[in-house]
C-alpha positions as CSV (number, residue, x, y, z in Angstrom):
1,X,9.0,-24.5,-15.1
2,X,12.5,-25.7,-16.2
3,X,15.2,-24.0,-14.9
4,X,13.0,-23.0,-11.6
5,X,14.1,-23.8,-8.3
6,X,10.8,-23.6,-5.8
7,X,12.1,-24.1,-1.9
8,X,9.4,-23.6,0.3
9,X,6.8,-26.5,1.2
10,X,4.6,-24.1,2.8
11,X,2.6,-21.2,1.3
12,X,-0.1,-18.2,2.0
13,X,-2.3,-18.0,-0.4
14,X,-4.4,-15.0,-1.0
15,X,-7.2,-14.4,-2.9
16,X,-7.2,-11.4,-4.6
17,X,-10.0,-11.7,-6.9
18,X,-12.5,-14.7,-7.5
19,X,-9.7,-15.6,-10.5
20,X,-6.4,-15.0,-8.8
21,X,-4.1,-15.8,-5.9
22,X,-0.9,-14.3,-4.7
23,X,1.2,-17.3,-3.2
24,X,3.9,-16.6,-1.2
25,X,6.7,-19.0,0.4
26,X,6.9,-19.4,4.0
27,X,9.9,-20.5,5.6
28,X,8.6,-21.1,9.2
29,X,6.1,-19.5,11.8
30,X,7.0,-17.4,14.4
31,X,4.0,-17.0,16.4
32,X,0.4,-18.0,15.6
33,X,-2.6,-16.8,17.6
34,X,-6.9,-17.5,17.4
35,X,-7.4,-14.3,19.2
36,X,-11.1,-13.1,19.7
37,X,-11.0,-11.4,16.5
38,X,-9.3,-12.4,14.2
39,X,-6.2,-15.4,13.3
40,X,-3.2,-14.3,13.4
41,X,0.1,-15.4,11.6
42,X,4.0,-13.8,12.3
43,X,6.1,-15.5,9.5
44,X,9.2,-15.9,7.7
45,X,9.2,-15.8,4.0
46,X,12.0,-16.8,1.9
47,X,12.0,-13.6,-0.6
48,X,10.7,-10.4,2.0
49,X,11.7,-11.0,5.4
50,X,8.7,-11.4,8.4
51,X,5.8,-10.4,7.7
52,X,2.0,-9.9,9.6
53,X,-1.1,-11.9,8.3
54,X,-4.4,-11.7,9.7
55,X,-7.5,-13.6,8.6
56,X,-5.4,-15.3,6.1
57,X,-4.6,-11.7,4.7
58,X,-1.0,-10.2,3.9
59,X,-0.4,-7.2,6.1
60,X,2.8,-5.9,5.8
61,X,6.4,-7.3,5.6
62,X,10.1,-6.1,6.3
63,X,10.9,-6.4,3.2
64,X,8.7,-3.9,1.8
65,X,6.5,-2.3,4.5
66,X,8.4,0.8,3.9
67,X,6.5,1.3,0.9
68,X,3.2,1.3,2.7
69,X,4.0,2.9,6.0
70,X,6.0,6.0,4.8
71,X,3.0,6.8,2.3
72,X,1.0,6.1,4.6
73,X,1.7,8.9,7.2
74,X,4.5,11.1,6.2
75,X,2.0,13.1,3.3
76,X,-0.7,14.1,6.1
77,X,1.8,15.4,8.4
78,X,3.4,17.5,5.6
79,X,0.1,19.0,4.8
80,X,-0.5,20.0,8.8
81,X,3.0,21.1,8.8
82,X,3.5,21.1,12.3
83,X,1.4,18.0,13.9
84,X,1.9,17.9,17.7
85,X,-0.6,15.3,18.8
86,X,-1.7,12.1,16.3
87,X,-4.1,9.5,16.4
88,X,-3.7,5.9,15.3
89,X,-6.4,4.0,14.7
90,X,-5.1,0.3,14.2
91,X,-1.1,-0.2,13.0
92,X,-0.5,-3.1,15.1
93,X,3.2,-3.3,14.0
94,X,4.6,-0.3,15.3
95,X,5.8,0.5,12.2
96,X,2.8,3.8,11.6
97,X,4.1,4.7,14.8
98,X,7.5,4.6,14.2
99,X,6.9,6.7,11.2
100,X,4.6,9.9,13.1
101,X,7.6,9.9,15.8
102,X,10.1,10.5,13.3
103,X,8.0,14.6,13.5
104,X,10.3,17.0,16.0
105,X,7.2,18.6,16.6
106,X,5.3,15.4,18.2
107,X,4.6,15.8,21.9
108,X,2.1,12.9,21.9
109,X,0.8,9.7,19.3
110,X,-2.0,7.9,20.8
111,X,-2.4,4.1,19.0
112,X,-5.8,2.7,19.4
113,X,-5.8,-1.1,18.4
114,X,-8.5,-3.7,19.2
115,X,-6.3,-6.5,19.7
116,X,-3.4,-6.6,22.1
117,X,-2.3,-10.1,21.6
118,X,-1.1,-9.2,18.2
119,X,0.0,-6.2,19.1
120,X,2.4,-7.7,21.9
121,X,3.0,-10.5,19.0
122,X,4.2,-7.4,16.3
123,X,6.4,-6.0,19.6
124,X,7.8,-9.4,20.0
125,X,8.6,-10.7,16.9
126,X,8.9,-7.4,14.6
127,X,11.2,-5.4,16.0
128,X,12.8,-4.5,12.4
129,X,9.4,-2.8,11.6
130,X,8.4,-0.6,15.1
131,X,12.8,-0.1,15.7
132,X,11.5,0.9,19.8
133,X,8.6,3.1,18.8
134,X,6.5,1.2,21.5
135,X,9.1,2.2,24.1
136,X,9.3,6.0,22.9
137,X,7.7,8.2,26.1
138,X,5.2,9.5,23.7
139,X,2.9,6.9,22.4
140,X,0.7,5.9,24.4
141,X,-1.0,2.7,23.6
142,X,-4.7,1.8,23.8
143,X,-6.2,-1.6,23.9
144,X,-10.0,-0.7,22.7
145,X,-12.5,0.0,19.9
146,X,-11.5,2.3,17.8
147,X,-15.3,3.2,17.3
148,X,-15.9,3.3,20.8
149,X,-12.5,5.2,21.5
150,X,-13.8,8.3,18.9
151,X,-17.6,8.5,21.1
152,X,-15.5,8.6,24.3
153,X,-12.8,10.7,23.9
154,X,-12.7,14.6,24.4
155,X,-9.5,15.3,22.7
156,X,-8.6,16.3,19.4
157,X,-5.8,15.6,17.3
158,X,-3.6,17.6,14.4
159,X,-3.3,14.2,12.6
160,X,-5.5,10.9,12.3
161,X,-4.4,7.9,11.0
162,X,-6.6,5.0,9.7
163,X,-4.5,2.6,9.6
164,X,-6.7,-0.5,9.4
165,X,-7.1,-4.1,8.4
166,X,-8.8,-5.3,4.8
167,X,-12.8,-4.6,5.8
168,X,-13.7,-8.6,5.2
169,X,-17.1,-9.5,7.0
170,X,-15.7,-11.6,9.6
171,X,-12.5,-9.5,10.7
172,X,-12.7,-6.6,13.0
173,X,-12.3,-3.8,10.8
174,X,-15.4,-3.5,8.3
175,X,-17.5,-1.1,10.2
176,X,-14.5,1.4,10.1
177,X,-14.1,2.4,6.6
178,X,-17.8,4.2,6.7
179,X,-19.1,7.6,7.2
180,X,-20.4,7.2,10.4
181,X,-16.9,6.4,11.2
182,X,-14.9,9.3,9.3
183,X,-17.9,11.3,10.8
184,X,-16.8,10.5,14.5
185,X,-13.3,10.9,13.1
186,X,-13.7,14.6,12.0
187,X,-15.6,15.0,15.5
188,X,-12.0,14.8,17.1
189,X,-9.9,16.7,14.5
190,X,-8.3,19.9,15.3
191,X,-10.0,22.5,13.1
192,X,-6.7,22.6,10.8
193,X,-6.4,18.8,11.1
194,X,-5.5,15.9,8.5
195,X,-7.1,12.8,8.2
196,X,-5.7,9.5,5.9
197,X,-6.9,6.5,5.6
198,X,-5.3,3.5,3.9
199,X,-8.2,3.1,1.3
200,X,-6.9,-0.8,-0.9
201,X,-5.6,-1.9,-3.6
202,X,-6.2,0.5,-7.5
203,X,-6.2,-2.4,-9.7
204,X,-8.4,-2.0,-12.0
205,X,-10.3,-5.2,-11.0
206,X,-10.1,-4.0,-7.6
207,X,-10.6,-0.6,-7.4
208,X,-14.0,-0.2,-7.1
209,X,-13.1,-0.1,-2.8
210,X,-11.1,3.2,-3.2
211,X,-13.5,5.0,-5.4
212,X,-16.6,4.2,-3.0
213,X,-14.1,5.5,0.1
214,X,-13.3,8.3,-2.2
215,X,-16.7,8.9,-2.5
216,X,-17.4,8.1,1.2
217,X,-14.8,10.8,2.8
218,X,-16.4,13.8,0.3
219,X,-19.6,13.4,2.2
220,X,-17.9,13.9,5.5
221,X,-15.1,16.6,4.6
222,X,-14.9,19.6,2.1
223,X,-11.1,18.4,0.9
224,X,-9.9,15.2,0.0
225,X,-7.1,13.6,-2.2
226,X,-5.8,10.1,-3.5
227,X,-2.2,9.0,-3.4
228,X,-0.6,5.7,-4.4
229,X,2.1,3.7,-3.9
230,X,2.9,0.4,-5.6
231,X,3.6,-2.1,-3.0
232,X,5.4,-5.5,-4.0
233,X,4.0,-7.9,-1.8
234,X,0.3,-6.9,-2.3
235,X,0.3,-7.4,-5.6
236,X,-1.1,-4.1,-6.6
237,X,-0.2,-0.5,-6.4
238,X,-1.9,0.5,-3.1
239,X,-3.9,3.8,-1.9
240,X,-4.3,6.6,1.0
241,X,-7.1,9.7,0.8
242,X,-6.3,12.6,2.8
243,X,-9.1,14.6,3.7
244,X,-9.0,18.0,5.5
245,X,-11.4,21.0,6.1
246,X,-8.6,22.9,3.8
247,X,-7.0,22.8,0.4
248,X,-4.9,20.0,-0.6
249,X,-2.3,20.8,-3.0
250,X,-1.6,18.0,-5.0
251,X,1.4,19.6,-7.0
252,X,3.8,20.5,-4.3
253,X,7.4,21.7,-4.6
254,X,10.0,18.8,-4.2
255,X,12.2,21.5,-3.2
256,X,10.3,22.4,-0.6
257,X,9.3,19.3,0.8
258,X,12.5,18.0,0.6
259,X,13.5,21.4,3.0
260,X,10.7,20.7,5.2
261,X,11.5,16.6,6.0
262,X,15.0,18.2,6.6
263,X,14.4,20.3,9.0
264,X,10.9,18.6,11.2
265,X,12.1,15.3,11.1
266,X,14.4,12.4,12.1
267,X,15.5,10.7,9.1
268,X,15.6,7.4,8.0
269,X,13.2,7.6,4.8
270,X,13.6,5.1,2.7
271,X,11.2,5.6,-0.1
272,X,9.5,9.7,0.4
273,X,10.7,12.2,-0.6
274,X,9.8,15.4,-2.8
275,X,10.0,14.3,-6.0
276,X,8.3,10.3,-4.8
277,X,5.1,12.7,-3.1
278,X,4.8,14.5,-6.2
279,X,4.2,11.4,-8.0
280,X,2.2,9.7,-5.8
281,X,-0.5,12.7,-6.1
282,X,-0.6,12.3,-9.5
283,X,-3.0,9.6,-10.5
284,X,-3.3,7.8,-14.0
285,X,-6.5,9.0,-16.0
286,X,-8.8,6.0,-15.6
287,X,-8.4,6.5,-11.8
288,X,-8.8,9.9,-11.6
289,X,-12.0,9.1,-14.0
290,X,-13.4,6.6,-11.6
291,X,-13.0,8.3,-8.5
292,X,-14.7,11.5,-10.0
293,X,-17.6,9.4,-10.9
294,X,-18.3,7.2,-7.8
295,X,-21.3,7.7,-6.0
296,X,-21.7,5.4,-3.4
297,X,-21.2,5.5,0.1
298,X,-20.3,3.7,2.5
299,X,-22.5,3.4,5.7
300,X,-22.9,0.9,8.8
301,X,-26.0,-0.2,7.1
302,X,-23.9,-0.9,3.8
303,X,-20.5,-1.7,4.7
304,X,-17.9,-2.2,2.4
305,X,-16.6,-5.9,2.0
306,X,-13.2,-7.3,0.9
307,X,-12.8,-9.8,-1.1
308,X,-12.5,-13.2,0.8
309,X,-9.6,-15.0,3.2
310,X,-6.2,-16.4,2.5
311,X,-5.2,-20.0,3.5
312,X,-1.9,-21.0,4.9
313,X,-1.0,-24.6,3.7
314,X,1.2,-26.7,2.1
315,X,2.1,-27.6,-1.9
């Protein structure tokens, strides 16, 4: 295109749908591992800073992970109110982490991911996105199944975060967005727990996965709601469900919210606030159509699959 100036040689490319990709320009690799489940990239991009990629998929970035993680977990532990122990299922970056121990009231955050090598990678060579969390005396890190980890353990937890990879056949993560799995979930919730779970993209080509988890979660808890935020480097606005055994109220007070992240927690929030959560409750009408309308669930017998693999290669 005249008047462009295109610098990188070397690209990921993702598929998004059988008809599009989402290219973007890598500067160098960090660190590059074939673990035993799954292929994992650390990068530099000319536009957004490092990012993750696994399986050929876009994780999150520096530039905008902020966007993801902050919507990710700050909206369940405003609805508890007062979360003092949290599960993580997945958020190999640190950066989820980072985000539950910004909560005063936090006296313990347990992160359950099945792959340590990019876990140590993400400690390594992404500082900008855990900033210490790893090193924080209450996390406490688990190398295991996250499926496994729910049958074993006997706690329960205020808060539980799904924070998982794209369910694609061959990655690690597809059996984990069912309702066997939110079952075994809810099995280790407090009674007056919260549960999210980072549910894909709501394009409108794409989101058929979120209305199907919609559907999923209502077979397994009495409350559930969808949020969205709009992430750059994903090339679609992106989605959570909170579920709970109580009412969600999906019109809160800014006011109030802004009082309550105030006073229960560390700042540093780049993108939440009362007036963003309000608006990311409040879903557009063909979504809110769709989701109402979904039937299907999700089960180990029919798991959910994401659309194919990204490719890392040159022009």
């Amino acid at each position: 295109m005249a008047g462009s100036e295109v610098r990188a040689d070397v690209w990921i490319h993702e598929y998004i749908t059988p008809w599009d990709i989402y290219v973007h320009g890598i500067s160098r690799t960090l660190a590059y591992r074939k673990t035993e489940f799954q292929e994992m990239y650390i990068v530099e991009t000319g536009a957004y800073g490092k990012a993750l990629v696994l399986d050929g998929k876009w994780q999150s970035c520096t530039g905008d992970e902020f966007l993801y993680h902050e919507p990710l977990v700050q909206p369940a532990m405003l609805l508890h109110g007062a979360p003092r122990s949290t599960l993580i299922l997945g958020g190999g970056e640190g950066a989820t982490a980072r985000e539950v121990l910004r909560w005063n009231s936090i006296e313990q955050a347990v992160m359950i991911d099945i792959d340590g090598e990019v876990v140590e990678a993400c400690r390594e060579h992404l500082p900008e996105m855990h900033q210490g969390a790893f090193d924080d005396p209450r996390l406490e890190l688990v190398i295991a199944d996250a499926l496994e980890y729910l049958d074993k353990t006997r706690q329960t937890f205020d808060v539980i975060i799904s924070d998982l990879s794209d369910p694609i056949e061959e990655g690690p993560s597809f059996k984990l967005f069912t309702k066997e799995y939110f079952e075994k979930a809810r099995r280790v919730l407090a009674p007056d727990g919260v549960f999210v779970v980072q549910a894909g993209p709501v394009s409108p080509v794409e989101m058929h996965l979120h209305c199907r988890l919609a559907s999923t979660l209502r077979a397994v808890f009495p409350h559930t709601a969808s949020l969205t935020s709009y992430v750059p480097t994903y090339a679609a606005p992106w989605s959570y469900i909170v579920a709970s055994a109580d009412p969600i109220d999906t019109r809160p007070d800014p006011d109030e919210i802004d009082r309550q992240l105030a006073q229960k927690t560390t700042g540093g929030l780049r993108m939440l606030d009362g007036s963003a959560l309000l608006g990311m409750y409040q879903l557009p009408k063909h979504l809110r159509t769709a989701i109402a309308e979904e039937t299907q669930i999700y089960t180990l017998a029919e798991p959910p699959k994401f659309f194919g693999k990204g490719a890392l290669g040159n022009t």
